[in-house]
C-alpha positions as CSV (number, residue, x, y, z in Angstrom):
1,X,22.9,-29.6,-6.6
2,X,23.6,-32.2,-3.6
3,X,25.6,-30.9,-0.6
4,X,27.5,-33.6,-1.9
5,X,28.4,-32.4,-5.1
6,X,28.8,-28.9,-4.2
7,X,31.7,-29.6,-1.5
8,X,33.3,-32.1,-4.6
9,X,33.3,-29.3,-6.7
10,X,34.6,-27.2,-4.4
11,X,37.6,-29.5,-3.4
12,X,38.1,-29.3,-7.3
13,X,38.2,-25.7,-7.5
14,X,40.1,-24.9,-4.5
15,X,42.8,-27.6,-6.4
16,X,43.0,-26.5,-9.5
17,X,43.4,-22.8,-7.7
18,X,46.1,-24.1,-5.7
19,X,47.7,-26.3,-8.9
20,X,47.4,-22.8,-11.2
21,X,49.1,-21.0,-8.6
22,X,52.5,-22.9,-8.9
23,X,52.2,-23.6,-12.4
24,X,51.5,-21.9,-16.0
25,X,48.5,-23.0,-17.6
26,X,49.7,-25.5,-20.1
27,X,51.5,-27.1,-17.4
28,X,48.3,-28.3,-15.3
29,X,46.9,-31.4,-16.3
30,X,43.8,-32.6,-15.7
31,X,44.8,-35.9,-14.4
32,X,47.1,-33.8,-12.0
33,X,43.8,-32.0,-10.1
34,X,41.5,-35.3,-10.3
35,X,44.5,-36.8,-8.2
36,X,45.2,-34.4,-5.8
37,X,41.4,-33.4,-5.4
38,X,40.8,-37.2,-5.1
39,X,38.2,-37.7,-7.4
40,X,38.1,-39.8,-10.8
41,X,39.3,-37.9,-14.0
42,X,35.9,-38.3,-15.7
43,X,34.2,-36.7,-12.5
44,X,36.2,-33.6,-13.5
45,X,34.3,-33.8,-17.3
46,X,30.4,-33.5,-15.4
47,X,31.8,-30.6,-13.5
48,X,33.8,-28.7,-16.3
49,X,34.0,-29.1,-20.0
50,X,37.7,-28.7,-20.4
51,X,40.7,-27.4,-18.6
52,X,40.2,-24.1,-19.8
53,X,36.6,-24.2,-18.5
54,X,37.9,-25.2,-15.0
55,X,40.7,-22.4,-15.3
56,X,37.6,-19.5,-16.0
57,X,35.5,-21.3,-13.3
58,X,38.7,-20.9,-10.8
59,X,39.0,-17.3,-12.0
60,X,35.1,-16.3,-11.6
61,X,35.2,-17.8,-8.0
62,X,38.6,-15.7,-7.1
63,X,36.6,-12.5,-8.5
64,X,33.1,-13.3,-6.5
65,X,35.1,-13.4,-3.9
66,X,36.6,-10.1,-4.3
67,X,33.2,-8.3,-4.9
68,X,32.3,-10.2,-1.7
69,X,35.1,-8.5,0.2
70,X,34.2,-5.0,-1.1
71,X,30.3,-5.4,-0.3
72,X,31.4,-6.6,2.9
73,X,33.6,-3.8,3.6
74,X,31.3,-1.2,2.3
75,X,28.3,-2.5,4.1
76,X,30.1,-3.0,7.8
77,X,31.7,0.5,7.7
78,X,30.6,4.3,8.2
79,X,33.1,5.9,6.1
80,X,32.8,9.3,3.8
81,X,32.9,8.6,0.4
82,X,37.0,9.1,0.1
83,X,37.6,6.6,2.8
84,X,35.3,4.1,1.3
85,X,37.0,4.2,-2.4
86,X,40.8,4.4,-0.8
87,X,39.1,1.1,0.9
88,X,37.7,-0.9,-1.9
89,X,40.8,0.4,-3.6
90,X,43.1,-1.1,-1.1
91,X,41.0,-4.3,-1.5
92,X,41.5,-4.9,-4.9
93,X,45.1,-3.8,-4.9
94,X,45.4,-6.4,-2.4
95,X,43.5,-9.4,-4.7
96,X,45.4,-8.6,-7.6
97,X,48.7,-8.0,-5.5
98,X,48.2,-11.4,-4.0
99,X,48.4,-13.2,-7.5
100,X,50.9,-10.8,-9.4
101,X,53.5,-13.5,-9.0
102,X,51.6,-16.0,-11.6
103,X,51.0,-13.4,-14.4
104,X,49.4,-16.2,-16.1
105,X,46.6,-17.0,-13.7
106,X,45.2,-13.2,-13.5
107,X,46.5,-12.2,-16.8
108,X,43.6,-14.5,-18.5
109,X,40.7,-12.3,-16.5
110,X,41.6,-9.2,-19.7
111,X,40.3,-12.4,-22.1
112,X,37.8,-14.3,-20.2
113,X,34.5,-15.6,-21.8
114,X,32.3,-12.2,-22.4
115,X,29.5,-14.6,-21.1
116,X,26.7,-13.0,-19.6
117,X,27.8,-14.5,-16.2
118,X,31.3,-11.9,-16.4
119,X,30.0,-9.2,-17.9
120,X,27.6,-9.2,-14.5
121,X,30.3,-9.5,-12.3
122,X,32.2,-6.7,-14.0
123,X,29.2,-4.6,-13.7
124,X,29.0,-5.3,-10.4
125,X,32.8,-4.2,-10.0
126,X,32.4,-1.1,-11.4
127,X,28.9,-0.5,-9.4
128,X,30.6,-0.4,-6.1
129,X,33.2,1.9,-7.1
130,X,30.5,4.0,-9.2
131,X,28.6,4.5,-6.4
132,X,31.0,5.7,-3.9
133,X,31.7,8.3,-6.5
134,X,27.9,9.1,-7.1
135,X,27.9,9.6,-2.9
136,X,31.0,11.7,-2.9
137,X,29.3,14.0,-6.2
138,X,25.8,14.3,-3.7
139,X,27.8,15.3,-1.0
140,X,30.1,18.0,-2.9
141,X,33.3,15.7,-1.7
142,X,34.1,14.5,-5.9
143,X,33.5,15.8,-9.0
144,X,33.4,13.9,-11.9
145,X,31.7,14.3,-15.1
146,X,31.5,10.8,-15.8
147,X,30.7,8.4,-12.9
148,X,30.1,5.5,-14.9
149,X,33.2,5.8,-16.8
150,X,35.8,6.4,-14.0
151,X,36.0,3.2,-12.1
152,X,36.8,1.6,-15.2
153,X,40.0,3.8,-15.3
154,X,40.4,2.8,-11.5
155,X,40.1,-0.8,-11.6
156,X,42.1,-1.0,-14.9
157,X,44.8,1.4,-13.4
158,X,45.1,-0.8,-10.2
159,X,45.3,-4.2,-12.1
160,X,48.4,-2.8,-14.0
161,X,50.0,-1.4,-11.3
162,X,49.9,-4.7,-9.3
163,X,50.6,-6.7,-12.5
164,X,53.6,-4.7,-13.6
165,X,54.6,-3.0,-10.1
166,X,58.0,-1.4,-10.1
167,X,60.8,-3.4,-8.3
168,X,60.8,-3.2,-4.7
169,X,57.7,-2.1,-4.9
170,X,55.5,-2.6,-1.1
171,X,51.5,-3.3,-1.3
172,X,51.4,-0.3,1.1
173,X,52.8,2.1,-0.9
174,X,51.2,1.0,-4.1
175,X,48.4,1.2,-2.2
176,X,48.5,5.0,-0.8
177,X,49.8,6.0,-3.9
178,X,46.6,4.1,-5.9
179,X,44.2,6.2,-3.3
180,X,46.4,9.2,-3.3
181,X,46.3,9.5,-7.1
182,X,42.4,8.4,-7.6
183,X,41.0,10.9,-4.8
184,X,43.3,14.0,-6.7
185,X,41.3,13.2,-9.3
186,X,38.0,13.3,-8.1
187,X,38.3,16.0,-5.0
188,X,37.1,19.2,-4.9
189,X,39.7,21.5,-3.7
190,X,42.2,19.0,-4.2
């Protein structure tokens, strides 16, 4: 793909993000992004198939992302296993928090294309969080009978919690809680 191309299709994701922010889904129209992304209508159609395709291809960018932010965090610090997951914990907490005021816009990633593409990034969700567990297990920190299975529980337990957060709820305190709760769980001793 041209340079070219890539920043248009860019500037149409980033407006269609910003357009699915403020509005439900059936309320974004097409002709609404090509204008504010200043590009033809038909320009949209060699780029994405339909609305909903440029809804999921909004939604896989905004979950790359996220898995970008763990890795990053993951790889730049030093931290013992517990630290790391109340981390990539926090992280996520934050992404979700972030976009709990449209339910609509992350309440589609539960339903989203089972495409090869997904179930990857998925995998690779879980994998982080898997293997801060599988560290915590070597070094006698966790136990947990089933590594592959609990960040499943995590990540789906810290989607609902953002999504459905009680009132007055603060991202800090979901966010120690989230950790609080998760590392009870897993620690020995605990």
């Amino acid at each position: 793909m041209k340079k070219e191309d890539n920043e248009k299709e860019q500037r149409i994701l980033d407006t269609a993000a910003e357009l699915f922010s403020r509005r439900p889904f059936h309320k974004v129209l097409l002709s609404d992004v090509a204008r504010v992304a200043a590009v033809g209508k038909g320009t949209l159609y060699l780029y994405f198939k339909s609305k909903e395709d440029l809804y999921f291809a909004v939604l896989f960018r905004e979950f790359s992302s996220l898995i970008e932010s763990m890795r990053r965090f993951l790889d730049e610090s030093d931290l013992p296993p517990d630290e790391e997951l109340t981390g990539v914990i926090r992280i996520l907490a934050e992404h979700i928090y972030a976009r709990a005021f449209n339910l609509e816009l992350v309440g589609f990633v539960v339903t989203c294309p089972v495409t090869d593409e997904w179930k990857r990034l998925r995998a690779d969700l879980w994998g982080l969080f898997e293997s801060i567990i599988r560290r915590g297990v070597a070094q006698g920190l966790f136990r947990d009978e089933d590594p592959a299975l609990t960040p499943r529980y995590i990540s789906g337990m810290i989607r609902a919690v953002c999504l459905f957060a009680p009132e007055g709820a603060e991202l800090d305190g979901l966010c120690r809680h989230a950790g609080n709760f998760v590392l009870r769980g897993l620690c020995v001793g605990r």
